[in-house]
Structures are given as C-alpha cells and as structure tokens.
C-alpha positions in Angstrom: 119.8 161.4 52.7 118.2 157.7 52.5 115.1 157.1 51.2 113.5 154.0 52.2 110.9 152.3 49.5 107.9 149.6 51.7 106.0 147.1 49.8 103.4 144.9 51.9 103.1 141.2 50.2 100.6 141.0 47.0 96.6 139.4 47.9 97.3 135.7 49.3 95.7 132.7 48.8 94.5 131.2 51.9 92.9 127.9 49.7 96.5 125.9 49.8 96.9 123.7 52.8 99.9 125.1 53.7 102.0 126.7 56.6 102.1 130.8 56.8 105.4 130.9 55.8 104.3 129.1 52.7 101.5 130.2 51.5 101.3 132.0 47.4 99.9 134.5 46.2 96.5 134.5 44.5 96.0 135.5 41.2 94.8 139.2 42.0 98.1 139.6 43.8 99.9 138.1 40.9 98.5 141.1 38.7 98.6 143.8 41.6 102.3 142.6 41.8 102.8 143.6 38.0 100.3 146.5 37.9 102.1 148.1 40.8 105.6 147.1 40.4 105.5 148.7 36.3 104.0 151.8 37.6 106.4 152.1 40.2 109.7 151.1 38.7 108.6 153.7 35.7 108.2 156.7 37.9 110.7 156.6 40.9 114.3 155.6 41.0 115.5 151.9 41.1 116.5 151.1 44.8 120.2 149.9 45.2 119.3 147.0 47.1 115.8 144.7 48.2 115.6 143.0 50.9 112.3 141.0 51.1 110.9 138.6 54.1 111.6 135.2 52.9 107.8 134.1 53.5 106.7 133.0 49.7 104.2 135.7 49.3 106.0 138.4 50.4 109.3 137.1 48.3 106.9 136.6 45.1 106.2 140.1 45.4 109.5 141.2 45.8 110.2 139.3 42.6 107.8 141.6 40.7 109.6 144.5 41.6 113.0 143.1 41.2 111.9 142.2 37.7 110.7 146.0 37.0 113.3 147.8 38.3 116.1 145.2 36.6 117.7 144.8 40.2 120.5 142.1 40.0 120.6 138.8 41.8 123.7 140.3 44.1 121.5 143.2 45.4 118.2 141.3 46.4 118.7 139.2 49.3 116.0 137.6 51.8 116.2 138.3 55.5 113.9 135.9 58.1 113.6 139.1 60.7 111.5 140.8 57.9 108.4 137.7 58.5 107.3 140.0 61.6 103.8 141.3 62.5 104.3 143.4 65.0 107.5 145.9 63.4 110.0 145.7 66.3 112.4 143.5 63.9 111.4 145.2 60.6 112.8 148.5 62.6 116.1 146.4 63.5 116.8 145.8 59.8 116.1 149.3 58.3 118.4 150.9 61.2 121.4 147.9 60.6 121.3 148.5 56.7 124.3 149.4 55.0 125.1 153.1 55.0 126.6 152.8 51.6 123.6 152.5 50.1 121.0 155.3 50.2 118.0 154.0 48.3 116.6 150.4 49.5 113.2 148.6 49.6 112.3 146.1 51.9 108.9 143.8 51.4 107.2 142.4 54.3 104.0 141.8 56.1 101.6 144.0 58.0 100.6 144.8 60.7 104.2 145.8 60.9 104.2 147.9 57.9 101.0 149.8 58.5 103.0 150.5 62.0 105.9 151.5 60.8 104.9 153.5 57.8 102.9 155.8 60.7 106.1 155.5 62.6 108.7 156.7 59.9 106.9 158.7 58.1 104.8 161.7 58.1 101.3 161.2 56.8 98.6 158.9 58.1 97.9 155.3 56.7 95.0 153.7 58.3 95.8 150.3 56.6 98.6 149.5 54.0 96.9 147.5 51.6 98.5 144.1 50.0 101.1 145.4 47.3 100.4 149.0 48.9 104.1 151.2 48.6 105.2 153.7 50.4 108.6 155.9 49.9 110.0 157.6 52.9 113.0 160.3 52.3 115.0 160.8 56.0 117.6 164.1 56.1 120.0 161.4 57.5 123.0 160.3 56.5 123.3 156.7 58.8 120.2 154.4 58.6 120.1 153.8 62.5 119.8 157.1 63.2 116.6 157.4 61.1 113.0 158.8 62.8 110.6 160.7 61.2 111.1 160.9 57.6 108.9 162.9 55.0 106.6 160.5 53.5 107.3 161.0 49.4 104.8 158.5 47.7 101.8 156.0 48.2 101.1 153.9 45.4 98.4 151.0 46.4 96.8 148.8 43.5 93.6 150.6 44.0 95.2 154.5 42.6 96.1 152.4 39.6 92.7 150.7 38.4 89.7 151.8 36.3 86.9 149.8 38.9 
C-alpha cells in the first residue's frame, strides 16, 4: 500500500517585489504552517520522505512540517517539476517515486493540487485551500501504477480554528 500525504503552500504575500518563484509567505501562512503542521504530525504517521517544490512559499511550508514530524535533512529534498499549475508534472513525480518508500508527502502549488487531489482520490475538493492536506491511501504496491486511491484525511487551517 502507499499512502500519499499533499500540502498546498501556506497564505503568500504578494506585497514583496519579487519573482513567483520568490515570493514568502505572509504572516497568516506562517501560523497556518504551524497550526496545521502540529495537528497533523500529532495525529497521522510521519511520512518517510518530503519532497516539496523549491518555490519559497511552498518550501517554507514544507519546513513546518519537516519540523513537526522530525523528518531528517537526508529525507526532505526539493524537486523544480513540483512548481507546476496545471498537475501534469506533479503526476510525473508521485508515479517516479521510490517504491521503497510507502509513506511520502509532497508540497506544491494549486491549481495542480486541487486537480490532482480530485484525480487520485475519492472525495470531492472544490478548492484546496493554502496549507489545506490531504492523505490518499492506494492498494498499490508501485507508485506508477497508482489511480484512484481512497481519500483518508483533509485537514485545512479553517477545521482547526475557533473564528
């Protein structure tokens, strides 16, 4: 079985005269990082590797949960076909994943991730929200022979707060 974990990027800040690629996040998705990383790493299994777009905001998050789930340095690891909005190379680099490992997250942007989280799994997500997570269990035993998957968890900053 694998069991894929997705994290869209934390809230960015669109203030910084910056590139995409570079831009941080603001301070709501500092604390959405935090708020949903903690819940997260407290109440589902540490992935054995996380792979995160190497666009800051997205690897910022990824940071968060690295930090909460105590994943070492040698099993997080950036990868420049996760910065993609429309999912066709986000779908390369879940099926060309080690099949050693059986638990792994990836971090990346939407509107890939909403896309593919419909794809892979099996309940509707009209949007993925920034920091939203979503676990995805396959009956598989290589990663490129993944579909449909049962989809195990949603966590998005908004199931966590008091508002």
């Amino acid at each position: 079985m694998k069991t894929l974990y997705m994290a869209r990027h934390a809230k960015s800040s669109w203030k910084h005269d910056v590139i995409d690629h570079q831009r941080p996040l603001k301070g709501r998705g500092k604390k959405d990082g935090s708020l949903v990383s903690e819940y997260v790493a407290k109440n589902h299994k540490a992935p054995e590797k996380i792979v995160s777009s190497d666009a800051v905001r997205a690897l910022s998050t990824a940071n968060f949960f690295k930090k909460a789930f105590k994943v070492a340095d040698t099993d997080f690891s950036t990868n420049h076909s996760l910065y993609d909005f429309s999912g066709q190379n986000v779908v390369e680099v879940i099926k060309g994943l080690d099949n050693s490992l059986q638990c792994v997250m990836i971090v990346g942007h939407n509107h890939a991730f909403t896309s593919i989280v419909n794809m892979l799994g099996n309940q509707y997500i009209d949007n993925l929200p920034t920091c939203g997570f979503v676990i995805i269990e396959f009956d598989e035993a290589s990663w490129s022979q993944i579909s449909t998957g049962k989809t195990a968890a949603m966590v998005f900053p908004r199931h966590l707060k008091n508002d």
